[in-house]
Structures are given as structure tokens and as C-alpha cells.
C-alpha positions in Angstrom: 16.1 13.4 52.3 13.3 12.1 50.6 13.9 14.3 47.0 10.9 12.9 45.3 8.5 13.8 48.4 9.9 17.3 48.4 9.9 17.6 45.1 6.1 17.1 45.7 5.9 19.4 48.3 8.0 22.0 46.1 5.5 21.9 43.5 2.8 22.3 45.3 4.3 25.2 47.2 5.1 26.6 43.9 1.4 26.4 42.8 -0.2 27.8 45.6 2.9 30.5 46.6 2.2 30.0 50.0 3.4 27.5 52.6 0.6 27.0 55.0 -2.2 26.7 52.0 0.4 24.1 50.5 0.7 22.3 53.7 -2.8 22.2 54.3 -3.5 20.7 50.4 -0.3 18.0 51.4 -2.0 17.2 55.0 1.5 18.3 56.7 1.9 21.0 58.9 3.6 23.9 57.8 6.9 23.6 59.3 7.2 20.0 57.6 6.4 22.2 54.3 9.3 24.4 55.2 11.4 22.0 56.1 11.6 20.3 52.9 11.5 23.1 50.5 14.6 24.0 52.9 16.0 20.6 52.3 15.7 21.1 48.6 17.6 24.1 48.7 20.7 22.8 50.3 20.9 19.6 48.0 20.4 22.1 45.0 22.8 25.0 46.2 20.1 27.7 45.7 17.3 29.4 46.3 13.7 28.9 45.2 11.7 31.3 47.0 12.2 34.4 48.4 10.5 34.9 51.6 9.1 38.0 53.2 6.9 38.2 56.1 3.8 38.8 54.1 4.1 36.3 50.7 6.7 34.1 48.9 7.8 34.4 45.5 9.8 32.2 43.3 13.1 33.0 42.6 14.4 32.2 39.2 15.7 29.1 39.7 12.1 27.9 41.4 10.8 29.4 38.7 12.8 27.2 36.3 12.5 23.7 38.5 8.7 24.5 38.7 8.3 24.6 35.1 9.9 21.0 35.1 8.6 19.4 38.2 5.1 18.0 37.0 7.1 16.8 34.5 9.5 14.8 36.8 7.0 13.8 39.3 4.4 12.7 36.4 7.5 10.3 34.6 8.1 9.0 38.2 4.6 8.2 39.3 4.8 6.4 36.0 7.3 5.0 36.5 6.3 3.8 40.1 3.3 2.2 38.5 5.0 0.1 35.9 6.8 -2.0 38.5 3.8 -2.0 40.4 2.2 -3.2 37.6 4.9 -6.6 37.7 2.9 -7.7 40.6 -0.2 -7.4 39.5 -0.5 -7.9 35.5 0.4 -11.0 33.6 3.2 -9.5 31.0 6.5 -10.1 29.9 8.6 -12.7 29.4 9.1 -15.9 32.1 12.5 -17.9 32.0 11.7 -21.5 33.3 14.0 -24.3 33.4 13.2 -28.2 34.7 14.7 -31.6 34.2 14.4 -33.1 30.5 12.1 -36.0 31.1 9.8 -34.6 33.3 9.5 -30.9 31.7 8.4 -32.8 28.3 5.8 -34.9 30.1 4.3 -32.8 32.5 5.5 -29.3 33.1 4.9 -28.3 28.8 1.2 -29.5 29.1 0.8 -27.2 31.5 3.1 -24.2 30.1 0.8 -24.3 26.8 -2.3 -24.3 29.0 -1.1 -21.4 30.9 0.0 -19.7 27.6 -3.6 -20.0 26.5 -4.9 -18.3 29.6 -1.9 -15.1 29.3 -1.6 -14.3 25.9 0.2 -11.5 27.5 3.3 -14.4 28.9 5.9 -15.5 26.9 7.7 -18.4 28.4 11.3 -19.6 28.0 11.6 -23.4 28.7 15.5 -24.8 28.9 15.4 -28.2 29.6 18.3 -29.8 30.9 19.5 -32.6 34.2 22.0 -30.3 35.5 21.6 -28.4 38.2 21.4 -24.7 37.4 22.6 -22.0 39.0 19.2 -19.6 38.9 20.5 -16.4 39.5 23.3 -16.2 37.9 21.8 -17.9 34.6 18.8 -15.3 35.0 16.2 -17.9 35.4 12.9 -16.8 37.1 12.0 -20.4 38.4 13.5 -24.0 38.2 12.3 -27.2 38.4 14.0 -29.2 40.4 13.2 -32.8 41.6 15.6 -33.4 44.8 15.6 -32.1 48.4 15.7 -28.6 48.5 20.0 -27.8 49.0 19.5 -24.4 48.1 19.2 -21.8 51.1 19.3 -18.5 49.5 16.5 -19.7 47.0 12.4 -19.8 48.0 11.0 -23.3 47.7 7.6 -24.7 47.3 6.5 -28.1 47.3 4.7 -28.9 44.2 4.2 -33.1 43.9 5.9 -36.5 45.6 8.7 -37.9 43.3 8.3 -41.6 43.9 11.1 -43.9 43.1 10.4 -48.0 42.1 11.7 -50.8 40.5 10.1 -51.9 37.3 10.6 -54.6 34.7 9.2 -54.8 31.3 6.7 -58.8 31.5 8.8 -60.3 28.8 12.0 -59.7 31.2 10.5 -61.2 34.4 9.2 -63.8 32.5 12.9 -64.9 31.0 14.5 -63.7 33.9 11.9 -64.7 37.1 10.3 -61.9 39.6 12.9 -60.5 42.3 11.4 -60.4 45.6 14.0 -58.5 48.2 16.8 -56.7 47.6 19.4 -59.6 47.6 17.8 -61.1 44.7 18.9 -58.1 42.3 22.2 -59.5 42.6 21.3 -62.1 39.4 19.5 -59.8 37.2 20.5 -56.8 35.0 19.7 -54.2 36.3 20.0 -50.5 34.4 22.1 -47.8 35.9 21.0 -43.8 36.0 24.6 -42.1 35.3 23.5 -39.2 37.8 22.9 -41.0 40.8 24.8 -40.1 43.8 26.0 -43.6 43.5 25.1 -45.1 40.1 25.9 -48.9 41.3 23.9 -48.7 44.5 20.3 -48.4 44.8 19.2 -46.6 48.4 16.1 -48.9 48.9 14.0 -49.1 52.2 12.4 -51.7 53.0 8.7 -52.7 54.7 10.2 -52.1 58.5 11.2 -48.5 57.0 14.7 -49.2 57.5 17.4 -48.4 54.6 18.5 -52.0 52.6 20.3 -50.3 49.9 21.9 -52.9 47.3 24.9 -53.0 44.9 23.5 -53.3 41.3 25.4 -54.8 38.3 23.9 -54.1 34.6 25.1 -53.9 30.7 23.4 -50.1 30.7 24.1 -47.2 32.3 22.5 -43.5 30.5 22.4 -40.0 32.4 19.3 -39.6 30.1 15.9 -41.3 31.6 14.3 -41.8 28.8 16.9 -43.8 27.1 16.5 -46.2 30.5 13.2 -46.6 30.4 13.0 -47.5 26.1 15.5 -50.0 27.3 13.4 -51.4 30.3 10.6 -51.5 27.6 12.6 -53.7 25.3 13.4 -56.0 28.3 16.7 -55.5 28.9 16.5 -55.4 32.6 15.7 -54.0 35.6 15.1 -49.8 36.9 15.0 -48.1 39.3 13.2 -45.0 37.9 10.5 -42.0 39.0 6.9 -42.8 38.8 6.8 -39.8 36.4 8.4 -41.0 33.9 6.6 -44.5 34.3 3.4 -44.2 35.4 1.5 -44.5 32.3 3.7 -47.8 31.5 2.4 -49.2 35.0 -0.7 -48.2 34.3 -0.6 -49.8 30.5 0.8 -53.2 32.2 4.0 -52.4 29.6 5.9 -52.4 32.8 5.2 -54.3 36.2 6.1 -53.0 39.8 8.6 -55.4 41.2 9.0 -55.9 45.2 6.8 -53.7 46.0 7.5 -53.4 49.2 11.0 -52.2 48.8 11.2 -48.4 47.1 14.1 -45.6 47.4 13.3 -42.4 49.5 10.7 -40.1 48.5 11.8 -37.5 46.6 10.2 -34.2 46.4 9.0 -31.8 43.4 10.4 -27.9 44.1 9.4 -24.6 42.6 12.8 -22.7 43.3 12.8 -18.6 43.0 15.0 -16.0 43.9 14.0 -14.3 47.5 12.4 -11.1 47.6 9.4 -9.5 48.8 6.8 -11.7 46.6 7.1 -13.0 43.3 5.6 -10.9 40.4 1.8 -11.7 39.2 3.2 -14.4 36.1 5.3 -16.2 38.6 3.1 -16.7 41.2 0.5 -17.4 39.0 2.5 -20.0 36.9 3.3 -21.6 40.1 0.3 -21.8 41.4 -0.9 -23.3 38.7 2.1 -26.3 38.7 0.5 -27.1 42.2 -2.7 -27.0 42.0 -2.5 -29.8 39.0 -0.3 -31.6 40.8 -2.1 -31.4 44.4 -3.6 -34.6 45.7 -2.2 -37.5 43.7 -0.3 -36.4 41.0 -1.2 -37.4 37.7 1.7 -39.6 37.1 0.8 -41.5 40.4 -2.7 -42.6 39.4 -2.0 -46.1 38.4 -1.4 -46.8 42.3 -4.9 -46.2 43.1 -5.4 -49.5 41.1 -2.2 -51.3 42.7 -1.2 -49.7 46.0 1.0 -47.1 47.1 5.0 -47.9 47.1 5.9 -47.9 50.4 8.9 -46.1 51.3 
């Protein structure tokens, strides 16, 4: 039984004191009308008219139940239109999370410009490399720079994550420019503590096939940042995203080395729980996320003056 309906159809009924002027009011016919005042009844254990051939009255427990339904079906149409309102109205508070080095360079840019747009947002950023468990942390979107592992969760392509080897000019021009793979094997070269295998880099090469290579080095951080300062002060080579390093290619502070050699593409995600549709401040932040990043991301621009990695 559909209470809330009835309970509509109840008052009504009550209003008007007779069944086929309420059912033509409600568009029903008057046997639906019957039916769930009838239904009513039995879930209440009582009656709420009394009947005769020529009228109805209520009884007084209709009489009491009427006195409260506009009440009840007022605080539930209310209540019906605040969750409504979720989808379409940009309130309340959004729980984000993304990967240190790239939430500080490029998603908090673009959390303070969406800020500015909904005063009406408030936005809690965790920034962290681990992967999160989105649901059961209560996050409303994450981050996540990887191939999508997660099933149960909605993903949406935001950006490329490109992967190449850079060297700081002082380092290459101690140390000489490596040209293929096998040449890494006489050079420092800076290790990301997170990889799947932190003393193997998974490059392909020109023909697209994989030539992944053992790497030796005096570094190894499961922070980014701390890699690339190093690779600044020319202590070796790295293997790192092009968004943390694309202004440094761009600067000349760091070169692109064998440039025809790069690991796989990686992709960026926007990962949220399933459910019918996200609510207005998610979709909209999302959208937002790729539609700056559509096209050639900002941190890729530099290869419009040296050519794309080819992967």
C-alpha cells in the first residue's frame, strides 16, 4: 500500500465527504478512491467513515487523522522537495579526495574557482597517495590517477596522465644524454616508492612494444615532489607524470630524455558512488574538472613545442 497516496486520497475524501466528488478532484475513479480509504482502514485497525447509502461521515477517528493529515502530507511534500532539491541546487558540503602532488597543482586551482562560482559549496579536500576506500570513508568523489580497478564505483575520464624520463641540463651534461633503455643502466636513476615495481621502469618503445628496464639509483621517496626537487638539483634521472613536470619542461629546468621511449599512458578518473545521478554540486564540480582538462591538458602544453611522448 502506497500510505502516503492514500493518505492523499483520505484527505481529500475527508474534505469533500463524498467519494466520487473526491475521486473526480484526484482524477481516479471511485472505486480506486474506495479502495484506498479501505486500505487505510485495515493498516490502521479502524474506521474513518461511516457509510450509508446516501452520504459519508467521518467517524472519530477520521475526524482526528483529518485534523493531522495536511499536516503530514505538507511535512512530506517538504520533505520530498528537499532531496529533490540535491539534484538540482548547489548546497551543502562536498568531500573530495586526490593524490598530493597533483591535488596541490591542478585540482585546488580549480576547487577555489568553483568556490567562487557556489558560495553555497563547501568543499573538503584530503590529499593523500593512498588509495581510499570512497564509501566507506564517506568521500563524494576521488581523484584517482590509475586504471579504473574499481567496479562498484562510476568512472569518468577527466585528462591523459603521461609518464617520461626527465633529467635536470646540469645532470646530462656531467653525466651524458641516455638514448634507449639499456643505457639507464650507468646513470642514477630516482625511484617512486609506490610503483608496482619501484626498480623497474615499464617503458615502450617506438615499435609500441614493452622494453621495461631494471633501474639502480641513491633515491627512492613515495612523495613526488621530493623526486622531482631532487631531479632539479641533478641528482639523476625520473621517471615522473607530465603533471608534475610540465612546467619544468616547459622552463628548460628539466629536459625530456629518449623521447621515444615513455611508460603506458595512464589515465585521470572522477570516481563516485553508483546511483541514479549524482547531485547538482557533483556533477557540476566534475564537469568542471573536465572541461579544463579537455583537449590537451594544461600540464601537457609544453609538447606542443617539443612533440608528443610516444607511448
Amino acid at each position: 500500500m502506497d500510505r502516503f497516496r492514500s493518505l492523499e486520497i483520505f484527505a481529500k475524501s475527508a474534505e469533500r465527504l463524498n467519494f466520487a466528488a473526491a475521486a473526480r478532484d484526484l482524477n481516479l475513479t471511485r472505486a480506486m478512491v474506495s479502495k484506498h480509504i479501505g486500505d487505510l482502514e485495515a493498516h490502521l485497525g479502524t474506521r474513518l467513515f461511516q457509510r450509508t447509502t446516501r452520504r459519508v461521515n467521518l467517524t472519530e477517528a477520521g475526524r482526528a487523522l483529518a485534523a493531522r493529515a495536511a499536516a503530514l502530507i505538507e511535512g512530506l511534500n517538504e520533505t520530498e522537495d528537499a532531496v529533490r532539491e540535491l539534484h538540482t541546487v548547489l548546497t551543502g558540503k562536498l568531500r573530495v579526495n586526490a593524490p598530493v602532488s597533483f591535488g596541490t597543482a591542478h585540482l585546488t586551482p580549480l576547487i577555489a574557482r568553483f568556490l567562487g562560482d557556489h558560495p553555497g559549496v563547501d568543499i573538503e579536500l584530503t590529499l593523500n597517495d593512498r588509495k581510499v576506500d570512497l564509501v566507506e570513508e564517506g568521500y563524494d568523489v576521488v581523484v584517482r590517477i590509475a586504471a579504473p580497478a574499481d567496479s562498484n564505483l562510476i568512472a569518468r575520464r577527466l585528462a591523459p596522465a603521461r609518464l617520461v624520463v626527465v633529467a635536470a641540463p646540469g645532470y646530462l651534461k656531467t653525466h651524458g644524454m641516455p638514448k634507449t633503455p639499456s643505457d639507464l643502466k650507468r646513470h642514477n636513476c630516482l625511484g617512486y616508492a609506490y610503483a608496482a615495481r619501484r626498480d623497474e621502469w615499464p617503458l615502450v618503445g617506438p615499435d609500441g612494444k614493452p622494453a621495461p628496464v631494471r633501474i639502480k639509483g641513491s633515491m627512492i621517496s613515495n612523495n613526488g615532489d621530493a623526486l622531482r626537487l631532487a631531479a632539479l638539483e641533478g641528482l639523476g634521472l625520473l621517471l615522473q607524470p607530465t603533471f608534475s613536470i610540465g612546467d619544468d619542461l616547459a622552463a628548460g629546468r628539466l629536459v625530456h630524455v629518449m623521447r621515444d621511449y615513455a611508460a603506458p599512458e595512464l589515465t585521470v578518473h572522477a570516481l563516485y558512488a553508483p546511483g541514479a545521478a549524482p547531485n547538482a554540486k557533483l556533477r557540476a564540480f566534475i564537469d568542471l574538472l573536465a572541461k579544463s582538462w579537455s583537449g590537451t591538458p594544461p600540464w601537457d602544453r609544453w609538447m606542443k613545442r617539443t612533440g608528443r611522448p610516444r607511448v
